[in-house]
C-alpha positions as CSV (number, residue, x, y, z in Angstrom):
1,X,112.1,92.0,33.5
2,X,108.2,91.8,33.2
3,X,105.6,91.9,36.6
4,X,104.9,89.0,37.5
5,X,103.3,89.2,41.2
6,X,101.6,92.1,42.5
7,X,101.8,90.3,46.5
8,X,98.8,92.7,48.9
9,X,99.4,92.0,52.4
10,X,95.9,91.9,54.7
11,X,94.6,91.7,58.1
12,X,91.2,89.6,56.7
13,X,92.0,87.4,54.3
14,X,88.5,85.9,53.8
15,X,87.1,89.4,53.3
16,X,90.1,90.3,51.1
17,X,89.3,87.3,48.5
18,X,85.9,87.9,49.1
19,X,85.4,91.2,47.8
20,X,88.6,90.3,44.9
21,X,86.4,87.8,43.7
22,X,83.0,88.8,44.6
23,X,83.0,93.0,44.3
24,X,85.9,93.1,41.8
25,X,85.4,90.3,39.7
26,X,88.8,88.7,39.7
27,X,89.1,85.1,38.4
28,X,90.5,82.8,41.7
29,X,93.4,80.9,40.8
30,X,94.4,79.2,44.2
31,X,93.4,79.8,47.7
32,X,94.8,78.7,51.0
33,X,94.9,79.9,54.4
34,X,98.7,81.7,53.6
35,X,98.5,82.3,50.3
36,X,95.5,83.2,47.3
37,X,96.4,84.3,43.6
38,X,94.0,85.7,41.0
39,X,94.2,85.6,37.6
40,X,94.7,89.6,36.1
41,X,96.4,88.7,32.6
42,X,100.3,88.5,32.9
43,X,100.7,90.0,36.5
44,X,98.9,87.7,39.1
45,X,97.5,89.4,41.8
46,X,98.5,87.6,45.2
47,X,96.8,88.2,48.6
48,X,98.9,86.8,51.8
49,X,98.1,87.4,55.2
50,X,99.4,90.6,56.6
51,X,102.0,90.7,59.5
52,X,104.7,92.9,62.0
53,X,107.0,93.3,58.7
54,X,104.3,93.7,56.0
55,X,101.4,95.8,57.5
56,X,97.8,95.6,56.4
57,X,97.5,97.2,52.8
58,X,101.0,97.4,51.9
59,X,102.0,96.2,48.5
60,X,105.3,94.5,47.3
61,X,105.9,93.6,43.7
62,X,107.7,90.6,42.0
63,X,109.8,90.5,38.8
64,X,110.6,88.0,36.7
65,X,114.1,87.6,34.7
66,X,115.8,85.3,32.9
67,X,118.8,86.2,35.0
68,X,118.6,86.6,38.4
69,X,122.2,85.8,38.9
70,X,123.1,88.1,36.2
71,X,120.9,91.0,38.0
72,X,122.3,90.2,41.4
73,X,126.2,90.3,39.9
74,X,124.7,93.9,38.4
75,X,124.0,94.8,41.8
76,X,127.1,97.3,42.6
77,X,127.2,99.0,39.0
78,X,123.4,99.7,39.5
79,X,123.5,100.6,43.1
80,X,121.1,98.3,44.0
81,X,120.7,96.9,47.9
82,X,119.9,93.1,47.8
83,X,118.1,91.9,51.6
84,X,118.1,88.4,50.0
85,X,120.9,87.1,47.8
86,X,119.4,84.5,45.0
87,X,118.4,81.1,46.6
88,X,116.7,78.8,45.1
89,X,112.7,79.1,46.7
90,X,109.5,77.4,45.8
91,X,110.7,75.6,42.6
92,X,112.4,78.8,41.4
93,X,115.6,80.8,42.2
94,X,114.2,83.9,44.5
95,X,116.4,87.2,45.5
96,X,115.1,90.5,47.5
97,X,116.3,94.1,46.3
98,X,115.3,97.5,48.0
99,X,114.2,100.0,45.2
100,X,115.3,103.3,44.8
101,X,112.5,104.4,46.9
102,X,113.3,101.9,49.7
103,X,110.4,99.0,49.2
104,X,111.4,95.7,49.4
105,X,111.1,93.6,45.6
106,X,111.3,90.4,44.5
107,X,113.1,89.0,41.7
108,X,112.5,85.6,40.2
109,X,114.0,83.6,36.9
């Protein structure tokens, strides 16, 4: 597994790139009205406009695996709660796991 999204939810998206880019530093990679990444090394850093389920400021982070099936048959043995079994989603086969503090995560292969 190795971070690939670090996904902020905010109530001001313009202001939110804004001060990424402009107070911060952050090289833009993509921007559009639903969805902006920056380029932070290996772990993008992805801005997306806040909402009733992911609040202003709250955080949710995105894995990468070679074997999201594999980690989704794991899923009883590890005691792990999937809210999304794998689909394939935006090019890529996508699944949604609660962590063992509760916070919804994102695996991708």
């Amino acid at each position: 597994m190795k971070l690939r999204y670090a996904i902020k939810f905010v109530a001001d998206l313009d202001k939110a790139i804004a001060f990424h880019r402009d107070v911060l530093g952050l090289k833009l990679r993509f921007q559009s009205p639903g969805w902006t990444e920056f380029d932070t090394g290996e772990t993008t850093l992805a801005l997306h406009p806040a909402s009733a389920d992911y609040p202003p400021g709250s955080v949710q982070l995105s894995f990468g695996t070679d074997d999201v099936e594999g980690f989704y048959a794991a899923r009883e043995k590890n005691g792990v709660t999937f809210t999304m079994p794998p689909a394939p989603l935006h090019g890529t086969t996508m699944s949604r796991f609660l962590d063992c503090e509760g916070a919804e995560t994102t695996v991708s292969g």
